[in-house]
N, C-alpha and C positions, 0 to 999 in steps of 0.2 A: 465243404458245404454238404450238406445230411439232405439225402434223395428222400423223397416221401414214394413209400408202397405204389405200388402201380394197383387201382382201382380191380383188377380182376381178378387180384392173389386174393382178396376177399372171397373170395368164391369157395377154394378148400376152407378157408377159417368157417364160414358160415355152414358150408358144410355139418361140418364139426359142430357147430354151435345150432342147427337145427335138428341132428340126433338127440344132444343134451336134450331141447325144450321137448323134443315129442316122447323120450323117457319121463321128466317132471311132469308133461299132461298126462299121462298116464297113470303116475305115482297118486299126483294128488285126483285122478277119478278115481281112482281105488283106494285109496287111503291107505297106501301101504307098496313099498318096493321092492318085494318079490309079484311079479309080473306074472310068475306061475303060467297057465294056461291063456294068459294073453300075449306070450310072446312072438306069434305069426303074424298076431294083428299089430304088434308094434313096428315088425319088421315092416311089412308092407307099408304101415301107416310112415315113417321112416324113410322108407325108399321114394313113393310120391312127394313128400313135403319135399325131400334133395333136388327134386324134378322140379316140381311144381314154384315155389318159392323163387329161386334166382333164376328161373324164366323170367317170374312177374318182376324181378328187380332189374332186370336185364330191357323191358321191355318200357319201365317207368322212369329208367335213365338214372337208378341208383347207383349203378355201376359206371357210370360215366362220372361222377360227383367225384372234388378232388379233396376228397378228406382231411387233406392237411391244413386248409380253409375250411372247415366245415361249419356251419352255422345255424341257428335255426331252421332254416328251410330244406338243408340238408336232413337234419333227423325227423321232420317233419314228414319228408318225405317217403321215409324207409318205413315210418308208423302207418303212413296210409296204405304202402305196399303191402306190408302185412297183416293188415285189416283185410285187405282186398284178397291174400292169399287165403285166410282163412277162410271164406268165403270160400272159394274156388275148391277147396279142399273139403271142407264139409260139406258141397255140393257133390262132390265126387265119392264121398262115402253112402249118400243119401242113393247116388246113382250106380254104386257097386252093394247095395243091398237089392237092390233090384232088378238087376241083371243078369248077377252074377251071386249064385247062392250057394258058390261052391268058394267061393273066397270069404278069408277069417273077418267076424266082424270087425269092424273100427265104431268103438259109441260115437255117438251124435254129438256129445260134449266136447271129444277129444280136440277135435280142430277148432272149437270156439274159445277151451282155455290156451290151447299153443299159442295163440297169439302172442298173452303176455310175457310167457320165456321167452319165446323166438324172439320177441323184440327188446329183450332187458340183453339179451346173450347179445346180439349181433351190435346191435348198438355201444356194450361193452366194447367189443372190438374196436370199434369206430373211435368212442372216445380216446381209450388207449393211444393210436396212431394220434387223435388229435393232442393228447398231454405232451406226446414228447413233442410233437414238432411249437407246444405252446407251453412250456413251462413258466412256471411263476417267476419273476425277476428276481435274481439273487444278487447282482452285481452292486456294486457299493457305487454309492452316489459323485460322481466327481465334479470338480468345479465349474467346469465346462456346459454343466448338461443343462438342457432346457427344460424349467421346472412348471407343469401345465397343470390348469383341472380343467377339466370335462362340467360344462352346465349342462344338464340332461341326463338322466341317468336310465335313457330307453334304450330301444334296439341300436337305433344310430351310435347313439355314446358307447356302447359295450364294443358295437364293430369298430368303431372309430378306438378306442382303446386296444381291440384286437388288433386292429393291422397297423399299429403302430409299435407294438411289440412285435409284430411279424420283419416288419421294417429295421427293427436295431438302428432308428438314430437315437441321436445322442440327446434324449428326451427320456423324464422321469414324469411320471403321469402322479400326481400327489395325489387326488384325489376327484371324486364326484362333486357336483353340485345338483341337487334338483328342487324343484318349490312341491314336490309332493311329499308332507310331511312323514307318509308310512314309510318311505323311504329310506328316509336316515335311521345309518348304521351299519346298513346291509353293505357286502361285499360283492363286487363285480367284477371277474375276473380277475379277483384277488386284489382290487379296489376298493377301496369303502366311500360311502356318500357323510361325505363332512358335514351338509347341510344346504339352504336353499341362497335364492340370490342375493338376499341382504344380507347373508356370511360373508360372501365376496371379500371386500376391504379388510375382515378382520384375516381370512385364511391367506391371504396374498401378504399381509407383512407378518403374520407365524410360522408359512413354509416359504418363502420369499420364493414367491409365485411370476413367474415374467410372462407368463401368457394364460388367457381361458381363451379356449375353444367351445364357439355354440353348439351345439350336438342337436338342435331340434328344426328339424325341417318342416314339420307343421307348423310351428307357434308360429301366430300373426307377428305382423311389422311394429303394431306398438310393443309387444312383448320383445322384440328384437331391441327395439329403440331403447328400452328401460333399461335391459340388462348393459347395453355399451355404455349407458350413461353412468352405471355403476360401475363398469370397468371403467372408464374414463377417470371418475373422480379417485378410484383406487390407484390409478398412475399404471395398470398394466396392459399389456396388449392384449387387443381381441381378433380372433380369428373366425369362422362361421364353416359348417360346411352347405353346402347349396339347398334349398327349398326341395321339395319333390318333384316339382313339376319340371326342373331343370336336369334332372336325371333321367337316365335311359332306362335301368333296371333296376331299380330301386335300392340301390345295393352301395353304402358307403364306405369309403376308404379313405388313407392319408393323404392319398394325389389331393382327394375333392377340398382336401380344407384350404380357404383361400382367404382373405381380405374381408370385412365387413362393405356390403356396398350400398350404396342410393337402395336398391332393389329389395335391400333385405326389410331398412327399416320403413318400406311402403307394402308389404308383402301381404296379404291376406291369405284366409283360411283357405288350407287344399281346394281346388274345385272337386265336385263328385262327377265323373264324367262317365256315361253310361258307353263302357269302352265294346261293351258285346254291339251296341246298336252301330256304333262307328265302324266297326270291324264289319258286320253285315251289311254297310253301304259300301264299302270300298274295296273288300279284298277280294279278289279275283277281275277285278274291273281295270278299266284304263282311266286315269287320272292323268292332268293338263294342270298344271301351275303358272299360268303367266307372274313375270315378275318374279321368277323364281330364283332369281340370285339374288333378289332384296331383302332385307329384315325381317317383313313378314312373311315373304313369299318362301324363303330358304328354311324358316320354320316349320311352313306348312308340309314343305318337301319331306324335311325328318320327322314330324308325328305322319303323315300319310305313309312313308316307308313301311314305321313299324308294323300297318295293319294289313303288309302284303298283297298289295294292290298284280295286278298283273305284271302291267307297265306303268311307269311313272314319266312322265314327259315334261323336263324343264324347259320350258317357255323363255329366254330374256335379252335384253338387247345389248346389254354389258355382260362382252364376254369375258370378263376376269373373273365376276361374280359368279358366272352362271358354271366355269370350270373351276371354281374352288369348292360350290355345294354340289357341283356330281363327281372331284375327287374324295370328300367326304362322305358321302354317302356310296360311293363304290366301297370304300375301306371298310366303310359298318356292315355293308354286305357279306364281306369278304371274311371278313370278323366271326370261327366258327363257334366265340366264346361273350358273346354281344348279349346274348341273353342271359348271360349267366350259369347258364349248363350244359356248354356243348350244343347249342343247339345245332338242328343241318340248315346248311344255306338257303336263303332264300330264294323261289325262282323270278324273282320281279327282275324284270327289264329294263334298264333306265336309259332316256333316249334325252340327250339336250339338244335342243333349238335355238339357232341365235336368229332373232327376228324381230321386226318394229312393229309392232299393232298396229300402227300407224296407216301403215300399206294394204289394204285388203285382198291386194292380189296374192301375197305372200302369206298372208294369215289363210284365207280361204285354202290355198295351198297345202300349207301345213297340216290344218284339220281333215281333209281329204287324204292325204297321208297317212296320217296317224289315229282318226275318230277316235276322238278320247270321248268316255263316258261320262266323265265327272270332269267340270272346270270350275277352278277355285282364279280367280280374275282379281291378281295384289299387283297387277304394276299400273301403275301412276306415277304422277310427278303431285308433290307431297308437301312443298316448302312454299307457307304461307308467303313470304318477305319477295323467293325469287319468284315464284305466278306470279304475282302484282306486277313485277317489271317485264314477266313475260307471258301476256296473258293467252297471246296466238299458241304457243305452246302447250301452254296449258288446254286450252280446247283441243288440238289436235291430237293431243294426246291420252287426256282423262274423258272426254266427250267420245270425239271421232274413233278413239279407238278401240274404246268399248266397244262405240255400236259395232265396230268389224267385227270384234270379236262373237259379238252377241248375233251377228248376221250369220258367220261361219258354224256357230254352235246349231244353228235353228237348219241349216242345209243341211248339216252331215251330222244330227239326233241325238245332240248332245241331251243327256238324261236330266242333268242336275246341272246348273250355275249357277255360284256362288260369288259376289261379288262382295267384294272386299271397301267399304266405306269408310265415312268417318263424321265424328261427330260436330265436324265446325261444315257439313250438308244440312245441318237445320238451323232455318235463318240466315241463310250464308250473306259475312259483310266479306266475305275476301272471295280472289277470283278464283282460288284453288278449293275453297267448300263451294261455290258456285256451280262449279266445274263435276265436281262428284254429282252434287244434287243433281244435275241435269241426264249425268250419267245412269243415276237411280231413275228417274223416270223413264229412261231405254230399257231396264232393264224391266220394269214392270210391262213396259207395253208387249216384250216381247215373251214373259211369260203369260199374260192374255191371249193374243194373236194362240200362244203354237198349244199355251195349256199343257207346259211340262213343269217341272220344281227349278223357276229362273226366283233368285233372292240375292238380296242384299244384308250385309253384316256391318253394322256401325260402332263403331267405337273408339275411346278418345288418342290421348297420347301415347306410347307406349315406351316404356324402358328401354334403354341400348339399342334401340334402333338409330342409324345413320343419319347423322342430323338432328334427331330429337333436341330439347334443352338440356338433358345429360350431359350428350356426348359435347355439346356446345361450353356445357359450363365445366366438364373434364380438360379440353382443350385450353379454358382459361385457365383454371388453378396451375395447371403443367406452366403455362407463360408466365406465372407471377401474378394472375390479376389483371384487371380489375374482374369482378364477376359483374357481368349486364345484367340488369333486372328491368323489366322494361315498366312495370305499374309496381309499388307495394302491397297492393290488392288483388294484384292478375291469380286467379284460381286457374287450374286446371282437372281434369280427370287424370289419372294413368295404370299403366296396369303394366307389366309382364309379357315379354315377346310369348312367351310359352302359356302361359295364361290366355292371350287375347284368342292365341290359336287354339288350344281344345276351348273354346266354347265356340269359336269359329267352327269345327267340325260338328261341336253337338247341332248350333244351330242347323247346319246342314243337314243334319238328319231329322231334323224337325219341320222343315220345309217343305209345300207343298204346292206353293208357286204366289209369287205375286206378294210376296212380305217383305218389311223392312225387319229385323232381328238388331237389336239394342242390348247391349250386354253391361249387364251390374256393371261399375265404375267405382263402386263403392261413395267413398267421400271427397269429394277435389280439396286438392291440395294447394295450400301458399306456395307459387313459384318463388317466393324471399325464404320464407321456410328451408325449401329445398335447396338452394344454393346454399346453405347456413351448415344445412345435414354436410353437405358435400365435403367443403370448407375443410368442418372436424372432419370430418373421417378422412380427410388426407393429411390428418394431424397438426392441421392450420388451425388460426384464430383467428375468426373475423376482425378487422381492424386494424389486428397487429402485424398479421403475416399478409391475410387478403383483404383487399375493397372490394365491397360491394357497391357499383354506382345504378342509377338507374337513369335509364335509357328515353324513357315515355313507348308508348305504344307506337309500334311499325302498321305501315298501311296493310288495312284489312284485315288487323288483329282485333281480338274485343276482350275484356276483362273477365266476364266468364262466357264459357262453353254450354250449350243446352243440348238434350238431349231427346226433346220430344218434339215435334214438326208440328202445329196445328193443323186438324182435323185428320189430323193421325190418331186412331182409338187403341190407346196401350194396352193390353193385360198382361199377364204371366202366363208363362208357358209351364208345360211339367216342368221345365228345369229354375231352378229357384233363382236363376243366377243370369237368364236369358227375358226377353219381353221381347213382344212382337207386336209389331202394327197390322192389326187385322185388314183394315180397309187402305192400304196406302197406296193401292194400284189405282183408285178411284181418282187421285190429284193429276193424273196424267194430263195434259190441254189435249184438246181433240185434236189441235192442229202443231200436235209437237213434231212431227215427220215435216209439217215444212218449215219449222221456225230450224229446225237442225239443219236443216238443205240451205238456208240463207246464213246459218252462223258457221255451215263449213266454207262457204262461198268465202264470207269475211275473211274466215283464217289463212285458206288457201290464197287468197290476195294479200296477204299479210298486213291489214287493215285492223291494226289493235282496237284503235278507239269506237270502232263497230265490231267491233268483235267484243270488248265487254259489255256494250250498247245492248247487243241481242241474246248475250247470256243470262243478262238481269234481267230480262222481258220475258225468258223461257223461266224462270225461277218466279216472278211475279205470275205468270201466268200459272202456274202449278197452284198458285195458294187461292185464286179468284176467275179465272177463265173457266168457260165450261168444260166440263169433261166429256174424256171419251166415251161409250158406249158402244159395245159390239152387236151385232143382229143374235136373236136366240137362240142361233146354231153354234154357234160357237162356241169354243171349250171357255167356261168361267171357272174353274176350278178354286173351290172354295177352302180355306183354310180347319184343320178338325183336328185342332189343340185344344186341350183340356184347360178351360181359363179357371184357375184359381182363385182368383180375386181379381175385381178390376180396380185400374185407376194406375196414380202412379209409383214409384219407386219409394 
């Protein structure tokens, strides 16, 4: 196996190759290479540029880069170093005419044309080490091999074509595919683009193609949806590599190509997430995840990581959960190549808690302990079918211990709370949106009372979460069937475990206390539909391999899902993709502190049939009972989002 250069032997080659360019800037300032009586000022100018130069690359982490991978961002980077060094160098000429009048001039030019040798030479070097360890493929095609094209002929498809050549399986890449017609012809990586997706069927029975790989991690879901369909009726396999959002560092490879799944072909356009404003809430602070071993809670854990929070504190009551995402996220830590360049370790703290919200002496406890700054509040109990049969639970758990937790945040100054909702909290016919809703109104009252940034995040179903109808109608196809459908009509919302969480973060930084935050949903979806998608794509045919029966509606379920609460006043927020209920702290009842004291009473007597008796009446009462009102002393902290447009979605 052939070693690649050790990153720092570059250092004499550049050498070498920053004499060359500061000869060339010379030559062509003076139109001619006899140097004559500028030869003290080359030498000088010569000697600094050696200094100066692979300092600045030494300092921008050029020298750390592993060349043998090198990729756009790699020479990206070496361009902007030498941008920045010329700079630095013709600042220092400017500042040895001025000082020093006994040293040979260097012109004013000199360092602003060096840039372009110094960067065509050094970069020479670079690619060099990169041709040999990436030569064009010369091996003759054998029977064996796996004959692929690439749809996508952008960054992703080039990388994905490169490290699959890096890799030496037993795969021959035939060619591109892309629907941008300027496209075709060109060559990628000694690749050519055959043409766009309606080629497919014909290029798959001319190079007798057994797989396309999607290469496009932005295109939406129906874009995803169309092209499988055209692999499908072409008879060959399709493979995808992940969307963006499910990626750490942007950076594709062979590992990432995987399956075409549910998620792909529901996937919508990248979110724009304003990641400088996320980062200035979080990093250097103490964060609090309750629920952190859950689906969304374990998410929130790895985007809050990345913006190197102080400490991060997993919260959760299931200790299997809660020691597999702080073995995971130890390892990314630990990981000095996570960001893609060497980056240094992070110094965040991670501290796991196993605890039941439930107990307030134990919660209280905890936060006294640790005073986190930020609490993001994702554990609940989630499962419409089982609250219905256990509704005591469900209060003591989505109700009672909220308010703990919102009790413990308010003693020991918690900054920000974030409370993690959902969309079957408006209207609620089931005991588990009931349950949320009531918890939404704690959370409002207690951002009134203390007048800090306390809010709530709603939003519907979400992909690959535990338990979802995914992983439900996964579990069927695996057994043979039948697939449950419980209505032909049942719509839902859904979105992406990773998705739902950065706009959860944005919201949080949009927050100023007392809002409910409603995030795009895009368009709901046919639950029959979805099970259909699934079906195919685990290479079934409805009918023949699987049934789909249907079930009728389970108690407390409803046909569609809504998203706006009456006398909740929607707008849009700067973010295109968030909506916020200006006034929803207003539905509070005045007398919600003792309808809660009587609906814990219930639960703690484990009295179900008054215990959903008094949850309905604290949900009624939110829509027609008087509201509360504070005396004028008190913090009202009013919301100061830019409304775009009002009304609805």
């Amino acid at each position: 196996m052939q070693r690649a250069a050790p990153a720092l032997h570059f250092y004499g080659i550049d050498a070498l190759a920053l004499i060359i360019a500061a000869f060339i800037s010379y030559a062509l300032r003076l139109e001619r290479l006899d140097l004559a009586e500028y030869w003290a000022s080359f030498a000088l100018f010569a000697s600094v540029a050696v200094i100066i130069v692979p300092a600045i690359f030494a300092l921008m982490g050029v020298y750390a880069q592993y060349w043998r991978y090198a990729s756009f961002y790699e020479f990206s980077l070496l361009a902007l170093a030498l941008v920045l060094a010329g700079a630095v160098l013709a600042s220092l000429a400017i500042l040895g005419r001025v000082l020093f009048a006994t040293l040979p001039v260097i012109p004013l030019s000199v360092p602003l044309i060096f840039v372009m040798p110094a960067l065509a030479l050094t970069t020479l070097a670079r690619l060099s080490l990169h041709a040999r360890f990436h030569p064009a493929p010369r091996r003759s095609v054998q029977s064996g091999d796996n004959r692929v094209l690439i749809m996508g002929a952008g960054e992703a498809g080039a990388m994905i074509a490169q490290s699959m050549r890096i890799a030496r399986r037993k795969t021959v890449i035939v060619g591109f595919v892309d629907d941008n017609p300027h496209k075709r012809g060109i060559r990628i990586n000694g690749v050519s683009v055959l043409g766009d997706r309606h080629d497919i069927p014909r290029l798959v029975a001319d190079h007798q193609v057994h797989e396309v790989i999607i290469a496009m991690p932005g295109a939406p879901g129906k874009t995803i949806r169309d092209i499988v369909a055209i692999c499908e009726r072409a008879g060959v396999r399709t493979k995808i590599i992940p969307g963006i959002a499910e990626l750490v560092d942007g950076r594709f490879s062979v590992n990432h190509i995987r399956d075409v799944q549910i998620e792909d072909l529901l996937r919508r356009a990248p979110i724009k997430t304003d990641m400088q404003a996320v980062s200035a809430l979080i990093r250097g602070r103490r964060v609090m995840v309750t629920g952190g071993g859950g689906s969304i809670g374990s998410e929130i854990c790895r985007h809050v990581l990345r913006y190197e929070p102080a400490e991060l504190i997993i919260l959760g009551h299931g200790e299997n959960s809660v020691f597999t995402i702080h073995n995971e996220l130890q390892q990314w830590l630990n990981d000095p190549a996570r960001n893609g360049s060497g980056a240094s370790r992070s110094t965040t703290v991670l501290h796991t808690v196993i605890a039941d919200i439930r107990f307030p002496e134990r919660i209280h406890s905890v936060f006294a302990n640790y005073r986190p700054e930020i609490v993001f509040h994702a554990a609940a109990h989630k499962h419409v079918p089982l609250m219905e049969a256990n509704p005591v639970e469900a209060v003591t758990n989505n109700v009672l211990g909220t308010r703990n937790v919102l009790d413990a945040s308010i003693v020991t100054g918690v900054e920000r709370f974030i409370m993690i909702s959902t969309d079957k909290a408006v209207n609620p016919t089931s005991i588990m949106g009931s349950s949320k809703r009531a918890a939404e109104l704690l959370v409002h009252r207690a951002a009134k009372l203390s007048g800090r940034a306390f809010m709530t995040v709603r939003f519907g179903n979400v992909l690959g979460s535990r338990g979802s109808v995914v992983w439900t109608f996964k579990q069927q196809i695996a057994a043979g069937g039948p697939v449950t459908v419980t209505h032909p009509e049942m719509r839902r919302y859904f979105m992406t475990i990773p998705e739902a969480v950065q706009l959860v973060l944005q919201a949080a930084v949009l927050g100023h206390g007392g809002e409910v935050f409603t995030l795009d949903m895009g368009e709901p979806v046919k639950i029959l539909d979805l099970a259909r998608d699934m079906i195919e794509l685990s290479g079934l045919q409805v009918g023949r391999d699987i049934d789909i029966a249907f079930v009728g509606l389970r108690p407390g379920e409803k046909l569609y899902e809504e998203l706006f609460l009456p006398g909740e006043q929607y707008d849009h927020t700067s973010h295109d993709k968030i909506f916020i209920a200006q006034h929803a702290s207003r539905l509070v009842p005045a007398d919600v502190l003792a309808l809660i004291a009587d609906l814990e009473e219930a639960a703690l007597s484990d009295d179900a049939q008054r215990t959903v008796r008094l949850l309905r009446l604290i949900v009624q009462r939110s829509h027609s009972a008087p509201h509360e009102t504070l005396p004028a002393d008190q913090p009202q902290p009013l919301p100061e989002l830019r409304a775009l447009t009002v009304g609805g979605m």
